[in-house]
C-alpha positions as CSV (number, residue, x, y, z in Angstrom):
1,X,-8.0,-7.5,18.2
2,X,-8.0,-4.8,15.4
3,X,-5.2,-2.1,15.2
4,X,-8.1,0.5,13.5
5,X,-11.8,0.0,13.3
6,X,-13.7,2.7,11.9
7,X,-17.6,2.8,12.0
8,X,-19.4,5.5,9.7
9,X,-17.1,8.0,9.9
10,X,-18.1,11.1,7.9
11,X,-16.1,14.1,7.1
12,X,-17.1,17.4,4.7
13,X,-15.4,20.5,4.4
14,X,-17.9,23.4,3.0
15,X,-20.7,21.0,2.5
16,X,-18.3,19.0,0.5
17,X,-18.3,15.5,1.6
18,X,-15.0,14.0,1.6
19,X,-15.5,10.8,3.8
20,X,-19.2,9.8,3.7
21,X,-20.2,6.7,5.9
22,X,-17.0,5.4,6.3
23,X,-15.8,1.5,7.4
24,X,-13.0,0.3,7.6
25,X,-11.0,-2.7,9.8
26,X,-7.0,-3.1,10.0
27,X,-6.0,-6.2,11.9
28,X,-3.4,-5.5,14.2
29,X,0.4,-7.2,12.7
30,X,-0.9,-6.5,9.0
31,X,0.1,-4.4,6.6
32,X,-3.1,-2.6,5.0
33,X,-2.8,-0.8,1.4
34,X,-4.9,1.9,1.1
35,X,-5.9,2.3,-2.2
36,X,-7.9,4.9,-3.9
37,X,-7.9,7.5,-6.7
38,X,-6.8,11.4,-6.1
39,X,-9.4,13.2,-4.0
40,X,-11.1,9.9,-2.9
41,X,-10.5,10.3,1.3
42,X,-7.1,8.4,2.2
43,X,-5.3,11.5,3.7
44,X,-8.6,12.9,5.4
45,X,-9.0,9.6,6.5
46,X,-5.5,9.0,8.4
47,X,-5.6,12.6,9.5
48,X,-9.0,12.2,11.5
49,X,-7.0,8.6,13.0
50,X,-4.1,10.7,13.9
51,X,-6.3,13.5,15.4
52,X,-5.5,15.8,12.7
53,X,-8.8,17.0,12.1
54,X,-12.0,15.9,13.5
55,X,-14.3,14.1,12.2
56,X,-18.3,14.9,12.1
57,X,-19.9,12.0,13.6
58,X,-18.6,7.9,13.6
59,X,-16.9,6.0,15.3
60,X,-12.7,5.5,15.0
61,X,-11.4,3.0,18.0
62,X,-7.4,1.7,18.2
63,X,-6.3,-1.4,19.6
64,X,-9.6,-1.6,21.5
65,X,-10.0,2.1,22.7
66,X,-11.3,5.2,21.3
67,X,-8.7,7.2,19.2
68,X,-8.8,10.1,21.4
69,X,-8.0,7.7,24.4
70,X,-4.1,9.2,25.8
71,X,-3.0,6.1,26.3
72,X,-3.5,4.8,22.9
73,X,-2.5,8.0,20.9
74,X,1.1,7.6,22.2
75,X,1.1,3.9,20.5
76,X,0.6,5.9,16.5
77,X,3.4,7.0,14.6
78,X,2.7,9.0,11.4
79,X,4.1,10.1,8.0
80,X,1.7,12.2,6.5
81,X,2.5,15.2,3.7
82,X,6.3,15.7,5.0
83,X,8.7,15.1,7.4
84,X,8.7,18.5,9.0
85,X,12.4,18.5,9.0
86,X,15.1,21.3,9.6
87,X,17.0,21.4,6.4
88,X,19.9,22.8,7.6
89,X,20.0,20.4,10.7
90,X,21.5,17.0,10.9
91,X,19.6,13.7,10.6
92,X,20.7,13.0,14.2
93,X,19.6,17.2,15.5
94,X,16.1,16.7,14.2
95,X,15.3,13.4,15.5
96,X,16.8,14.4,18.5
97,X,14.4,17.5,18.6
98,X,11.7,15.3,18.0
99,X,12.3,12.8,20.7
100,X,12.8,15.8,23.3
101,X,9.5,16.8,22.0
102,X,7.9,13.2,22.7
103,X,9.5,13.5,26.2
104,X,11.7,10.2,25.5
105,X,13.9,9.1,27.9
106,X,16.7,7.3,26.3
107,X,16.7,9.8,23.7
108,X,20.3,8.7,22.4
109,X,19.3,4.6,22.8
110,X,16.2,5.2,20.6
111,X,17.5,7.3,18.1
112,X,20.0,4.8,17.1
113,X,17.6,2.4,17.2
114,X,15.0,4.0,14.4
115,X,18.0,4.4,12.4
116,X,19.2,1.3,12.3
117,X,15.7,0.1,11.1
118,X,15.6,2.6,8.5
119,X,19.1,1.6,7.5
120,X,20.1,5.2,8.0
121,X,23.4,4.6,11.4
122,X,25.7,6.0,8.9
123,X,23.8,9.1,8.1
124,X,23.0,10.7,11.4
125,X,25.4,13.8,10.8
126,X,24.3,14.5,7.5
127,X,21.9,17.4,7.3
128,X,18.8,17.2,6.0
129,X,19.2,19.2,3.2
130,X,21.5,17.0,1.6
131,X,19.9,14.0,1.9
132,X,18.3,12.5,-1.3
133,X,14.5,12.0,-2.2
134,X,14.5,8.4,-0.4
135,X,16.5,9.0,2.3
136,X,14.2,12.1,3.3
137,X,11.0,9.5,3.5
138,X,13.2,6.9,5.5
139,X,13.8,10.1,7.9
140,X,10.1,10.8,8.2
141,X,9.8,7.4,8.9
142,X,12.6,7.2,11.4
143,X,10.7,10.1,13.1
144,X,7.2,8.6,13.1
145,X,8.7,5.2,15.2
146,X,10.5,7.5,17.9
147,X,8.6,5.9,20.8
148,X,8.2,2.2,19.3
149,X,4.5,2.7,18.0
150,X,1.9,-0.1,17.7
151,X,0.8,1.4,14.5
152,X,2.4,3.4,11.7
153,X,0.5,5.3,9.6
154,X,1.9,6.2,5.9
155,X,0.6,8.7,3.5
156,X,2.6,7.9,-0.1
157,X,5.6,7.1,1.4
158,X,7.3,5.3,-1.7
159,X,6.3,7.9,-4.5
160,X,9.0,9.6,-6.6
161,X,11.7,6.6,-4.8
162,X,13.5,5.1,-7.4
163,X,14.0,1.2,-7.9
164,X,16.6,0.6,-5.3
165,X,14.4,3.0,-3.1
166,X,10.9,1.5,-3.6
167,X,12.9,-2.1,-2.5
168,X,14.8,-0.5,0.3
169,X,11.7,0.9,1.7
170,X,9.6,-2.8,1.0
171,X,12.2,-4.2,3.5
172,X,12.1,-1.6,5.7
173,X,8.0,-2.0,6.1
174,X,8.4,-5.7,6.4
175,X,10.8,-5.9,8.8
176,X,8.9,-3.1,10.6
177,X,5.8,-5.5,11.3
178,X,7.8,-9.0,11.4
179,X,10.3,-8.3,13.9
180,X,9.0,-5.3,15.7
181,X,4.8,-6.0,16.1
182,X,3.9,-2.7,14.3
183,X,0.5,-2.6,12.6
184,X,1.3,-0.3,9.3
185,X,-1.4,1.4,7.2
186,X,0.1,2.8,4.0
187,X,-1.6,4.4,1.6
188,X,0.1,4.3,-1.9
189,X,-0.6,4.9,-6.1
190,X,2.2,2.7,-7.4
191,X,0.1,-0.8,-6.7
192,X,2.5,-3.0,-8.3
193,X,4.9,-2.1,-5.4
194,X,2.3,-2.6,-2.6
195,X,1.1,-5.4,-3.9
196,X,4.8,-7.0,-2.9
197,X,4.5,-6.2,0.6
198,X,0.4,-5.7,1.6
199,X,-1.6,-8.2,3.6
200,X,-4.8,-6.9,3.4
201,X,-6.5,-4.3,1.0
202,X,-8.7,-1.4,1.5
203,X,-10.4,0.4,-1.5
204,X,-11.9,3.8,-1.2
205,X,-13.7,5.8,-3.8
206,X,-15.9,8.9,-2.5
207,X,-15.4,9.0,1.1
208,X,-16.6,5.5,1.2
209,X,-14.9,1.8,1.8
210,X,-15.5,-0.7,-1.4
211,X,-13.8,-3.3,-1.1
212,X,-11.7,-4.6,1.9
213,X,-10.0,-8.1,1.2
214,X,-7.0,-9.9,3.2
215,X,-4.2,-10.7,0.2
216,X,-4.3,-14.1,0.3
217,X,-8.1,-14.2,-0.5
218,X,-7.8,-12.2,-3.5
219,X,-4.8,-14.5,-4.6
220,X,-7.3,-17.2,-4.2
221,X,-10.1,-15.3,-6.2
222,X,-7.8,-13.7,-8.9
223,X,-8.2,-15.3,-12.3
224,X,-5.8,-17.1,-14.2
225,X,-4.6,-16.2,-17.8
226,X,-2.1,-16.9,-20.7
227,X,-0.5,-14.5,-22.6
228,X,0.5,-15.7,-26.1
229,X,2.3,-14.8,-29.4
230,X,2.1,-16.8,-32.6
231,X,3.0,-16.8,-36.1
232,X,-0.7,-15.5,-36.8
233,X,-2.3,-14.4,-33.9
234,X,-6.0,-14.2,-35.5
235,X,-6.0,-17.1,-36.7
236,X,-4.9,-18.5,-33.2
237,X,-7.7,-16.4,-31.6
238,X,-10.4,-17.6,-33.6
239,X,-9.0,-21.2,-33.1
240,X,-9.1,-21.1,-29.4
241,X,-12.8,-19.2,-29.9
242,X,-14.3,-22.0,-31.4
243,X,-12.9,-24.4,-29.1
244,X,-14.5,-22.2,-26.3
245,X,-11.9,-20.2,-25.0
246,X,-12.1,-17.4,-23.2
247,X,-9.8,-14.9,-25.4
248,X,-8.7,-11.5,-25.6
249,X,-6.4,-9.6,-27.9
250,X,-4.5,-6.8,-26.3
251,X,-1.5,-5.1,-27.8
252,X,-0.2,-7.9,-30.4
253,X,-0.7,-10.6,-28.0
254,X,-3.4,-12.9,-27.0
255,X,-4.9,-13.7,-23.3
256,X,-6.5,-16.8,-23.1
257,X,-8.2,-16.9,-20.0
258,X,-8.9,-19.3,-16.9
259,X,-6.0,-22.2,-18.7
260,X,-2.8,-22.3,-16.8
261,X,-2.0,-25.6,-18.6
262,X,0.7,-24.1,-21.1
263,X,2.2,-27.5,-22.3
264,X,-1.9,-28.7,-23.7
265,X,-2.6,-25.3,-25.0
266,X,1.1,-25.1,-27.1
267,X,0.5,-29.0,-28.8
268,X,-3.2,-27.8,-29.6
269,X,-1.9,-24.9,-31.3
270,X,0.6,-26.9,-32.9
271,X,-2.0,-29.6,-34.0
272,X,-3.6,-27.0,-36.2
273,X,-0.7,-25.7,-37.8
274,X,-0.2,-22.3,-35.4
275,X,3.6,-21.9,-33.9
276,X,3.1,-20.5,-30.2
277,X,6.7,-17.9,-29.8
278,X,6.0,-17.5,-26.7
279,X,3.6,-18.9,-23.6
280,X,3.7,-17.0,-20.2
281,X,1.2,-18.0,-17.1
282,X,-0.1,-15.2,-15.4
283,X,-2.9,-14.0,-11.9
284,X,-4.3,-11.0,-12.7
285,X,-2.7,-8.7,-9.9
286,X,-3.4,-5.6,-7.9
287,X,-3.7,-3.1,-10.4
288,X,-5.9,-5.1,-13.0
289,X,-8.6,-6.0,-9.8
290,X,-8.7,-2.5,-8.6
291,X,-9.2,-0.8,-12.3
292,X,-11.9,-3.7,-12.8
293,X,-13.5,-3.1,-9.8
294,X,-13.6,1.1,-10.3
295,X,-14.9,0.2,-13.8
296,X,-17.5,-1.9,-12.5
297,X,-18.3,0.8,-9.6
298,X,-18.6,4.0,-11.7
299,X,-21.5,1.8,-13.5
């Protein structure tokens, strides 16, 4: 079964199209990156899941059921825009406000229990106000899993964290979906980050769905390259040309591309009098797919 399944789902504000024939499938346990440029449909799109605004015609079931299905709407959790905190409230008052709100009944039992998954037990009587950048989004998503949802959806939850933020909140997401079953749909810009945690992939670009692809088949698909300095990097270049390389120079270094056999390509450059200074095997990631595959889409 699918967490989300959305079939031609179209959304426009003034005439304005902003999701236009929409598709898109998150299986349930995964975590999907949602990945698309300012302005492209993300936020409209987890709003009209969360029932945030509706949308003008398609189709948007959950676990089986359509969205607007009680039963199933209790089983989202959500972290869109902000936490709609009181600043000058503890941690503990506002998620206790919040779980009065969501008519829990162990209120007490399940705060301490979002906070210990957001690593936050030590911070419940700090007010909110206080609390830095990272430790705000770890509240929101404390907040959003009030209830034990089936699926958690994210809207930019790691941007502006610093390093030891970004990797906090990776293990939080993980540990989220390994050891608590929650399906989580995060929408992000810093794709070297999701790229660490993501299973599957969606790719958006005006209001509609380009690419979905499960992480391990673009690992599969993604091409392999070398990077390369030498003593005289033309020369090298036109070398590995003529012997029908694939080859690229970007920014004082070459990419020869589709070799990961470092140890052959170093004695060939050798044999021919070139000094390699320094060999590094690399799979185009993330980042380099999706800007190839907007580059070939604005075409």
């Amino acid at each position: 079964m699918n967490a989300i399944e959305i079939r031609n789902l179209t959304k426009s504000f003034r005439g304005m199209y902003a999701l236009d024939g929409l598709n898109m499938t998150v299986p349930q346990g995964s975590i999907y990156g949602f990945i698309g440029e300012n302005g492209s449909g993300k936020s409209t799109t987890e709003k009209c899941i969360c029932g945030h605004l509706v949308p003008d015609k398609g189709n948007i079931t959950l676990f089986g059921k359509p969205y607007t299905d009680a039963g199933v709407r209790v089983r989202v959790g959500a972290l869109i825009e902000n936490t709609g905190c009181f600043p000058s409230s503890s941690v503990y008052s506002n998620l206790m406000m919040q779980a009065i709100n969501l008519g829990l009944k162990d209120r007490n039992g399940e705060i301490a229990r979002v906070l210990k998954i957001v690593r936050m037990e030590d911070n419940a009587k700090l007010q909110f106000k206080k609390c830095s950048l990272g430790m705000k989004q770890r509240i929101g998503i404390a907040m959003a899993l009030l209830g034990d949802p089936a699926l958690l959806i994210l809207d930019e939850p790691i941007n502006g964290l610093d390093t030891d933020g970004m990797r906090l909140m990776r293990e939080i997401l993980v540990d989220i979906t390994k050891n608590y079953g929650c399906t989580v749909l995060i929408s992000s810009h810093i794709l070297g980050e999701l790229e660490k945690i993501a299973t599957h992939y969606g790719i958006i670009r005006q209001g509609k769905m380009i690419r979905e692809i499960a992480a391990s088949e673009m690992d599969n698909r993604s091409q392999v390259y070398v990077s390369l300095k030498t003593n005289d990097v033309q020369a090298a270049a036109e070398l590995l040309r003529r012997g029908g390389c694939n080859v690229r120079l970007e920014e004082g270094e070459l990419r020869v591309y589709d070799i990961d056999d470092t140890g052959r390509l170093s004695a060939f450059l050798l044999r021919n009098g070139l000094v390699p200074t320094e060999l590094r095997k690399h799979k185009i990631g993330l980042e380099e797919y999706y800007v190839s595959l907007m580059s070939k889409e604005a075409v």
